[in-house]
C-alpha positions in Angstrom: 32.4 0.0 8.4 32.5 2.8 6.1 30.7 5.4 6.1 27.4 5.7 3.4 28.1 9.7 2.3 24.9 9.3 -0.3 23.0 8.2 2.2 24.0 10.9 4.4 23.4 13.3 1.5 20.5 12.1 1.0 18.8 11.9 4.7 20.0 15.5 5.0 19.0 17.1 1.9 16.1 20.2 2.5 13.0 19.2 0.9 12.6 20.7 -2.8 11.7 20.3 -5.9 12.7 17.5 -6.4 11.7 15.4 -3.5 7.8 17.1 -4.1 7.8 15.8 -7.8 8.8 12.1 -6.8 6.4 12.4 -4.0 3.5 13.4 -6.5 4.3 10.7 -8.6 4.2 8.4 -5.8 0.8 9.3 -4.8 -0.4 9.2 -8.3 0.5 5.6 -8.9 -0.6 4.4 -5.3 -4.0 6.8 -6.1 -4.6 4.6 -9.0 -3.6 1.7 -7.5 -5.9 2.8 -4.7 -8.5 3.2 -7.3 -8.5 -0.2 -9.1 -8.4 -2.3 -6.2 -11.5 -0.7 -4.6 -13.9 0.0 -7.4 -15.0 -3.7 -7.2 -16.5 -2.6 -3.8 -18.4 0.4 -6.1 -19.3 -2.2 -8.9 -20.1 -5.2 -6.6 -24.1 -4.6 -6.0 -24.7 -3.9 -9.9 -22.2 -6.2 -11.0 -24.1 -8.8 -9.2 -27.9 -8.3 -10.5 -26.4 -8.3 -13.7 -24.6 -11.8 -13.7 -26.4 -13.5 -10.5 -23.7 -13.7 -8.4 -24.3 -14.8 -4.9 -22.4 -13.3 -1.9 -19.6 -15.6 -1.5 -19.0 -15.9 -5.2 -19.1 -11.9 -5.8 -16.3 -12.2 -2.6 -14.3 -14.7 -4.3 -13.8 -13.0 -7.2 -12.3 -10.1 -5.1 -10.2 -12.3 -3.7 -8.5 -13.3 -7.2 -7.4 -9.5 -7.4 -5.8 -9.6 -3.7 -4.3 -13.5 -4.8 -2.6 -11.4 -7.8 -1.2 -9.2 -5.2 0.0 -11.9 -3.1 2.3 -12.8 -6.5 3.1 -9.6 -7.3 3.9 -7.9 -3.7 6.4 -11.2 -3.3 7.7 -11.5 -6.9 7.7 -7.8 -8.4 9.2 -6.5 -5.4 12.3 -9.2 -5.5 12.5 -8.3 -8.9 13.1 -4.3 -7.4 15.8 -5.4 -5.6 17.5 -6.8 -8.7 16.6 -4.7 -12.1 15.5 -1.6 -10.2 12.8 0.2 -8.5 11.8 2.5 -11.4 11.2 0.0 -14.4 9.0 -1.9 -11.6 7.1 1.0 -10.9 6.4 1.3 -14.5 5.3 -2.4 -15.0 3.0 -2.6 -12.0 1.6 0.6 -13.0 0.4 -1.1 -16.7 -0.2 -4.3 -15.1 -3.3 -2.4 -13.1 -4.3 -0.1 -15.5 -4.6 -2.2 -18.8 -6.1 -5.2 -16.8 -8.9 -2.7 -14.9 -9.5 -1.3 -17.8 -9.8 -4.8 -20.3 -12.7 -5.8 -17.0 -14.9 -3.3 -18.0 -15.2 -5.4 -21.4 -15.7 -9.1 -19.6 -18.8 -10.6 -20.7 -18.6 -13.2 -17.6 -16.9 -13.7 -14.2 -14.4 -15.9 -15.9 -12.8 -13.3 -18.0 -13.8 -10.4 -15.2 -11.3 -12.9 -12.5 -8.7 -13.2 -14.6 -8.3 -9.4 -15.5 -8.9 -8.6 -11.8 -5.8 -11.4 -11.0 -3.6 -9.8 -13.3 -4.2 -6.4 -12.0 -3.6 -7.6 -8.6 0.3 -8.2 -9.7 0.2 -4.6 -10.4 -1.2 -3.5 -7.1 1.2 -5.9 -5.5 4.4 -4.9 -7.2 3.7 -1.0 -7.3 3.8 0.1 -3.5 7.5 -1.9 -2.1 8.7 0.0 -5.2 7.0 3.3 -4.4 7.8 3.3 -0.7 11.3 2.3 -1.0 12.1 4.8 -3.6 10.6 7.3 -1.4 12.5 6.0 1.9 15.8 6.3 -0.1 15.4 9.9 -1.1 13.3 11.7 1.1 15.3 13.6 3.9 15.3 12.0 7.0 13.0 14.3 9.1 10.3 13.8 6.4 10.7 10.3 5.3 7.2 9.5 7.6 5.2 12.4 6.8 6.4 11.7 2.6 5.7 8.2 2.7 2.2 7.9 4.7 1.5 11.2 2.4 2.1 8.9 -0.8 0.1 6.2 0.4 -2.8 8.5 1.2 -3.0 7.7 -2.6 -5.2 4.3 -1.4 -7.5 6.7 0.0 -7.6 8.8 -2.9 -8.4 6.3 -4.7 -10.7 4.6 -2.4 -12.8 8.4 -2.9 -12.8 8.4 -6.3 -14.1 5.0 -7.2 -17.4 5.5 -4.8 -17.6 9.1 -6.8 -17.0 7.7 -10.3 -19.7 5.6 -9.4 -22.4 7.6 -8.5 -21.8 9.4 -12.0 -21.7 6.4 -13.8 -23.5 3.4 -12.0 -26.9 4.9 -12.7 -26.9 6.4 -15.9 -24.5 3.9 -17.7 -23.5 1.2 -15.6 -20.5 -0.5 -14.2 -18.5 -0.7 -17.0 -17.3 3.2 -17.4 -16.0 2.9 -13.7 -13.8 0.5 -14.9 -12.5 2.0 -18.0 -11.8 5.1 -16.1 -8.2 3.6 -15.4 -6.9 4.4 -18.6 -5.9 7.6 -17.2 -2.4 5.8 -15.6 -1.5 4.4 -19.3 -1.8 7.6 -20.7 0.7 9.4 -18.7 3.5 6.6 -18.4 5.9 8.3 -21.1 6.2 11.6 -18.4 6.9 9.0 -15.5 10.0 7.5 -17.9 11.2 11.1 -17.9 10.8 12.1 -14.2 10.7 9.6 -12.1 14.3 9.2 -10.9 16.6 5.0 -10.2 17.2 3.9 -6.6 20.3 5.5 -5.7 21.5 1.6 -4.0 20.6 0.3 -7.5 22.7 2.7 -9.6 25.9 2.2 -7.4 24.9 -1.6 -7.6 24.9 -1.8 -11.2 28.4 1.0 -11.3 25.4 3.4 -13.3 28.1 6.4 -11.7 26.8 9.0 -14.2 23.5 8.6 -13.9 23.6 8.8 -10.4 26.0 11.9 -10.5 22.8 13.4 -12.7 20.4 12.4 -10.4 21.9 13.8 -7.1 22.4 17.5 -8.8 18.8 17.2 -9.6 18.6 17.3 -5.7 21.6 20.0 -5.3 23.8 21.5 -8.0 26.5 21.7 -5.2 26.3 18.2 -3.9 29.9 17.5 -4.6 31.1 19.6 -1.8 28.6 18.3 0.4 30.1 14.5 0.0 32.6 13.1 2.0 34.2 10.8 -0.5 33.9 9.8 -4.1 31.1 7.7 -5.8 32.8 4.5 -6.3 31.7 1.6 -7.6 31.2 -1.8 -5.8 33.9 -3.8 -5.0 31.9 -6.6 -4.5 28.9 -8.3 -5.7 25.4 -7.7 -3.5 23.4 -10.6 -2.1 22.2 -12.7 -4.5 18.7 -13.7 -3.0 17.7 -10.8 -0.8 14.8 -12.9 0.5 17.7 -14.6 2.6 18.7 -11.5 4.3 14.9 -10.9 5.8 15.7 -14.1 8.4 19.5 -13.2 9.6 20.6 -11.1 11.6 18.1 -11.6 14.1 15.3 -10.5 11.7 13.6 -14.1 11.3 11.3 -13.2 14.5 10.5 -9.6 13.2 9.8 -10.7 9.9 7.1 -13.1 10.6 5.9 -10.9 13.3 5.2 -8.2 10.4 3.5 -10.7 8.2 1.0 -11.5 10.7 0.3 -7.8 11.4 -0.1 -7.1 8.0 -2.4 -10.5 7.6 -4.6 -9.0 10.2 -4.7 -5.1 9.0 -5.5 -6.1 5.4 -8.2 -8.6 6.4 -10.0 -5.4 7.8 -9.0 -2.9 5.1 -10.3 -5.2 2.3 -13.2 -7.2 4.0 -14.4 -3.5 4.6 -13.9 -1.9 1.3 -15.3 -4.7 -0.4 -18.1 -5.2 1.8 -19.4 -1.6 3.5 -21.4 -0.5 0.7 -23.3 -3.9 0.8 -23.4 -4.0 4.6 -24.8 -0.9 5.0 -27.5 -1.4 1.8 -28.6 -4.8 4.2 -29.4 -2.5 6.7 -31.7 -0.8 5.3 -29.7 2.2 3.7 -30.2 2.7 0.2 -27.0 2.8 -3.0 -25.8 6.5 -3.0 -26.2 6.0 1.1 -24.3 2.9 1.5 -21.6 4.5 -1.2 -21.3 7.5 0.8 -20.4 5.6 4.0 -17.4 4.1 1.4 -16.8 7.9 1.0 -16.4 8.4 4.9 -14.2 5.2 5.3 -11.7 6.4 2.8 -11.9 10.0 3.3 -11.6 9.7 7.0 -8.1 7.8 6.6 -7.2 10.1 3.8 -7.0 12.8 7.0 -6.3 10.5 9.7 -3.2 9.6 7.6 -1.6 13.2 7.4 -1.9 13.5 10.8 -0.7 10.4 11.8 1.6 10.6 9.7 3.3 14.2 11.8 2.9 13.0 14.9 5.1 9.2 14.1 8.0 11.4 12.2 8.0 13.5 16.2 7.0 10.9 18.7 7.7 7.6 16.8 5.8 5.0 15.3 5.2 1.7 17.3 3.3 2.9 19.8 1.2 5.3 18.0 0.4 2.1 15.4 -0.4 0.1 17.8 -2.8 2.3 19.9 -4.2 3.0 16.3 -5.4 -0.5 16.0 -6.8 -1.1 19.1 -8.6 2.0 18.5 -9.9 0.6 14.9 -11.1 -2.4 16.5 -13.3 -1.0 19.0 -14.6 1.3 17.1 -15.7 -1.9 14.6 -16.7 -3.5 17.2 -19.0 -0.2 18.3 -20.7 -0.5 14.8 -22.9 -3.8 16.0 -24.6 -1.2 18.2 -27.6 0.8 16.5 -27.0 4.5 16.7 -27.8 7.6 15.4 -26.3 8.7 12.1 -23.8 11.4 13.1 -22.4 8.7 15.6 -22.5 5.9 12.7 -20.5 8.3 10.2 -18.1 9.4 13.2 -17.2 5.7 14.1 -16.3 4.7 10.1 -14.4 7.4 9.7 -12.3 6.3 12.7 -12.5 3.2 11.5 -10.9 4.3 8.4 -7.8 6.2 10.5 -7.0 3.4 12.4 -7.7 0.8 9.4 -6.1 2.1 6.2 -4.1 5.5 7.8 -2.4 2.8 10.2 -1.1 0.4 7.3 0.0 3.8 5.5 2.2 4.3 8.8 2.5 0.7 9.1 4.8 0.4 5.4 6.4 3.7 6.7 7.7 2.0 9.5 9.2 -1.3 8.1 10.6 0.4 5.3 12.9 2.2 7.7 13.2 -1.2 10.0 14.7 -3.1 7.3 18.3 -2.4 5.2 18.3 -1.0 2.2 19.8 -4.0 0.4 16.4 -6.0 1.2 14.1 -3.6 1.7 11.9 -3.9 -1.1 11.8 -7.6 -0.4 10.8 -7.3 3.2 7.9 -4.5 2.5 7.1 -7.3 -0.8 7.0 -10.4 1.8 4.9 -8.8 4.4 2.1 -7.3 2.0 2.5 -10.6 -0.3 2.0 -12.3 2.9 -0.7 -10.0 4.2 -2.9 -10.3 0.8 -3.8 -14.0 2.3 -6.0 -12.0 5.0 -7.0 -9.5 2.0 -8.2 -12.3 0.1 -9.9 -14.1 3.9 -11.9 -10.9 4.4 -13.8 -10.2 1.6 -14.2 -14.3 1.7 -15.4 -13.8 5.3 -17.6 -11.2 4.5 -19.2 -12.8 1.8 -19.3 -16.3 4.2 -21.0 -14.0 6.8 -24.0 -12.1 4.4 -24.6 -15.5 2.5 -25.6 -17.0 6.2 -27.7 -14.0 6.6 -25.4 -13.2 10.2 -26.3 -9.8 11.9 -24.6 -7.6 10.5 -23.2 -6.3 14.1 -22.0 -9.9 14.0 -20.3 -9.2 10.5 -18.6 -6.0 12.2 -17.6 -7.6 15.1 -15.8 -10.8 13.1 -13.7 -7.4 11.4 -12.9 -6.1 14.6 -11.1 -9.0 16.2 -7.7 -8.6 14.0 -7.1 -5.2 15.2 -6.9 -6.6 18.7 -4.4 -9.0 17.4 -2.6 -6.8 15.2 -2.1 -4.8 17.9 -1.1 -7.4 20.5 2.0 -8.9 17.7 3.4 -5.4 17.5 4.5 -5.5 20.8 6.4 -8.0 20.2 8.6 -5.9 17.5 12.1 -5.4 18.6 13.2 -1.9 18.7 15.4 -1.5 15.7 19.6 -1.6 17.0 22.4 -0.9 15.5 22.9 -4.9 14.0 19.8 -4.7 12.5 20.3 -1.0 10.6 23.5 -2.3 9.2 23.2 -5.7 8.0 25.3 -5.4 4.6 25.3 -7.8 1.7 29.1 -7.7 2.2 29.1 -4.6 -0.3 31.9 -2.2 1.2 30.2 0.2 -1.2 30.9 4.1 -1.2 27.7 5.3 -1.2 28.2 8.9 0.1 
């Protein structure tokens, strides 16, 4: 087998300049990613005087956003793994954007669905493409930290939509919220410019120069840091990656990570749709209920860093899987009544061990699968995962329209942590088969 010298180059590169700009632009595009697919949670109890929507249909038409991502975490990110991670980025990113901000203009739930479907193909295709850019590039002893850091963009976002609301929601409605996603659009010609091609992709496609260009970005001197020559492929790549996520010994893992991800993102979205509108049922009133949103997010947007350290030092497994037991229970502690210190304590946890963990959770598979399928596998499991995106907020909605308690409603949340937690142990510890599986590509990568 030969040995990968870019990929060595790469993995022990010192973290500079350019590793913090691709970073930044990772957690831009994931923030507004982050954004777009939560402010319906903001908009949601506004949104829902003003057209009469009941419960479960205000919770259906969040699900047509997460059954966009299903399409777009599954198509976009094969795509990746053919024409490139970059121009996908660039796609997703005005996919999202243009159709968040062509919502604010709907006149009816038709239209509002529609838009909210096609942005969900943008949030689908956006983070494979994102992490596994960032799993390529970053060096080895910060690939965790870098990639849960990037994705702490979904808690970003999840801040700023409950934020942007309070300025907005009361003064001049729902719609502003919405159009605030221009932002992304605006700034796409600086992404072109910056935002460096998968190394894999370059060799793939015998784009030698460009790669050359990209790797003195990284170290003027990186010739005498390679082993061999930059070479182009002697041989064609794997024509349908998807194939590659069931050899090997992989077919087990593989479904194993779609039913974790099924269960995380049944909490994450059943919660961000829902906790503004759970907690208003209680008796709390709008800026309140937003403000517990804020803790949710902002607790995981902390949770995450940390987490984040302590998996790139003691490994991530265990620590995930601890994390969602944790999440569950304290769900499942949120059916009791308590005092409001306790109440804001227990969703931030909730919000560590909920959105932090899936952070750590796409850090983790992107380094369990090989680069020549790795977008696809991240794609499959969060395509496959959208399902229990779309089943939460369908659940909640199911849940509030039968008037349940709401320490029911928290409880019926709680239960796929317990069984998120109980498929991960049944992950394989990654070995040297699985790390090398090649498309039959000899390539000289170093």
């Amino acid at each position: 087998m030969p040995n990968h010298s870019v990929k060595n180059f790469l993995d022990t590169s010192k973290f500079n300049r350019f590793h913090t700009v691709l970073l930044l632009w990772g957690l831009f595009t994931i923030s507004f990613e982050g954004y777009d697919l939560v402010v319906y949670g903001s908009v949601v109890p506004i949104l829902s005087k003003d057209w009469g929507l009941s419960p479960i249909q205000a919770g259906i038409i969040s699900s047509y956003g997460l059954f966009g991502m299903m399409f777009g975490s599954i198509i976009l990110s094969f795509l990746a793994d053919k024409f490139g991670r970059k121009l996908l980025i660039i796609i997703s990113i005005i996919f999202f954007s243009l159709a968040t901000v062509i919502s604010g203009f709907a006149n009816n739930e038709t239209m509002f669905s529609w838009c909210r479907f096609l942005a969900g193909i943008g949030f689908g295709g956006a983070l494979p493409s994102v992490i596994s850019l960032l799993t390529e590039y970053i060096p080895k002893s910060s690939k965790n930290k870098a990639i849960t850091l990037a994705l702490c963009g979904n808690q970003v976002g999840g801040i700023l939509a409950p934020l942007v609301g309070m300025i907005f929601l009361t003064s001049s409605g729902w719609r502003p919220v919405l159009w605030f996603s221009i932002i992304p659009l605006l700034l796409i010609p600086f992404i072109i410019k910056s935002l460096p091609e998968s190394p894999q992709f370059l060799i793939r496609k015998g784009k030698i120069d460009e790669l050359h260009r990209t790797l003195k970005r990284i170290d003027p001197n990186y010739k005498n840091r390679m082993i061999e020559s930059i070479q182009e492929p002697e041989t064609k790549t794997e024509k349908i990656p998807f194939i590659g996520l069931f050899q090997n010994k992989l077919a087990l893992t593989t479904i194993i990570f779609c039913i974790v991800y099924f269960m995380g993102l049944l909490m994450i979205y059943g919660l961000n749709t829902w906790l503004p509108k759970l907690m208003e049922t209680a008796g709390y009133p709008l800026i309140s209920s937003l403000g517990f949103a804020l803790f949710l997010n902002g607790g995981a947007l902390l949770g995450t860093i940390v987490i984040g350290v302590l998996a790139d030092r003691k490994g991530s497994k265990v620590l995930i899987t601890c994390l969602y037991v944790l999440g569950a229970i304290c769900l499942a502690l949120l059916s009791i009544k308590s005092n409001v210190f306790f109440l804001y304590l227990l969703i931030a946890l909730a919000g560590v061990c909920t959105m932090g963990t899936q952070s750590l959770l796409n850090a983790f598979v992107s380094q369990y699968y090989p680069e020549n399928v790795r977008s696809t596998g991240i794609g499959l499991a969060n395509g496959v995962g959208r399902l229990g995106g779309m089943v939460g907020p369908t659940l909640g909605g199911i849940l509030l329209s039968m008037k349940a308690p709401i320490g029911m409603c928290f409880i019926a949340f709680s239960i796929p942590g317990f069984i998120a937690a109980l498929a991960l142990l049944l992950i394989r510890r990654k070995n040297s088969e699985t790390s090398t599986i090649q498309s039959k590509t000899n390539l000289t990568l170093e």
